[in-house]
N, C-alpha and C positions, 0 to 999 in steps of 0.2 A: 344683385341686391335690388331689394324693389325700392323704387324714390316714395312711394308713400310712408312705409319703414323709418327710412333715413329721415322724412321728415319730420315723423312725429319723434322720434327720438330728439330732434335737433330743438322741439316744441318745450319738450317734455325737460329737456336740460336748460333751457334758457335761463329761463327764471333763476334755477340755484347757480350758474355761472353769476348772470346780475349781482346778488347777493355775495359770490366768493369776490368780486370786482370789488365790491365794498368794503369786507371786512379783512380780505387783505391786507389793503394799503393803509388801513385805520392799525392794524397788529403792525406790522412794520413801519410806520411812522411812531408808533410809540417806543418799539426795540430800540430803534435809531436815533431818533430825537428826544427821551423821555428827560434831557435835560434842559433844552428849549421850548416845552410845553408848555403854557400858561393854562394849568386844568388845576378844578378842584382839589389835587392830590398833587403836592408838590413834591414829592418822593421819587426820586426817577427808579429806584428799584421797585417800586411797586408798580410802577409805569412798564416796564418792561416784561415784572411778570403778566400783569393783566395781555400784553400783546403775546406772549406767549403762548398765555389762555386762549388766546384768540385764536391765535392759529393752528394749535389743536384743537379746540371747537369746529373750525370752519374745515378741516380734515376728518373730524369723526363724522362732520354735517353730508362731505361728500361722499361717502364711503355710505355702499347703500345697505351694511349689514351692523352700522351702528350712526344709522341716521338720524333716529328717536333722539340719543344719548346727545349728538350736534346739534341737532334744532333745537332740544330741550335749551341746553349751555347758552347758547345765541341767544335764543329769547328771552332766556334769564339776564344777561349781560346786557341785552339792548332796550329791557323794562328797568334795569335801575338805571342805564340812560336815560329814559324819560322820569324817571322820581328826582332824577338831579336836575334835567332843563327844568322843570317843576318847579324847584327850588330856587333854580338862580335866575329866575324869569327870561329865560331864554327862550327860544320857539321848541318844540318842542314832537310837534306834528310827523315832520319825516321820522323822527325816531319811533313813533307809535305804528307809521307804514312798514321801516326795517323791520320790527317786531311782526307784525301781520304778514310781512312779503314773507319773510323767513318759514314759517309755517303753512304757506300756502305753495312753498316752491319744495318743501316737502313732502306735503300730500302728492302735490299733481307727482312728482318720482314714484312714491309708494303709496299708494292711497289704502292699499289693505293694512298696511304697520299700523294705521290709526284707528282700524275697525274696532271693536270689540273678540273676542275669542268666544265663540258658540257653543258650549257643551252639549250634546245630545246624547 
């Protein structure tokens, strides 16, 4: 196997590993704890399903033949995270980066999925 190969593959995954590092342990601490959570939503079954979400999102996200469909979920889920820090005056910033990281660690996987379709 050639090391150039390997390494650009190892490039080209970083990023969405980074990103599954994140929204893993964010989906399983709410499955787990969504009775100890002091969040906007004090509903721990609603807590749970949102971690749910999550972790099928972050499965369709790595999964490179419904990757669109995961990135799409993620960055929908981690922009009404930023309309809440918004609200509760909280910072707000890393969550506008998840959003951005998310779609960038998308592209650089498949950068054709985001092209347009060319009729000729």
């Amino acid at each position: 196997m050639d090391l150039k190969k390997i390494f650009k593959t190892i490039l080209v995954w970083l990023p969405s590993v980074i990103i599954t590092l994140f929204f893993i342990p964010n989906a399983l601490d709410k499955i787990l704890h969504s009775s100890e959570m002091n969040k906007i939503i004090t509903n721990s079954i609603i807590l749970v399903i949102t971690g749910i979400f999550l972790l099928i999102a972050t499965a369709l996200f790595l999964y490179n033949k419904t990757i669109v469909i995961g990135t799409m979920l993620l960055a929908i889920y981690m922009t009404l995270i930023v309309f809440i820090h918004m609200y509760k005056g909280k910072p707000y910033e890393v969550a506008i980066l998840m959003v951005m990281a998310t779609i960038f660690a998308a592209y650089i996987r498949s950068p054709f999925t985001f092209q347009p379709k060319r009729n000729y």
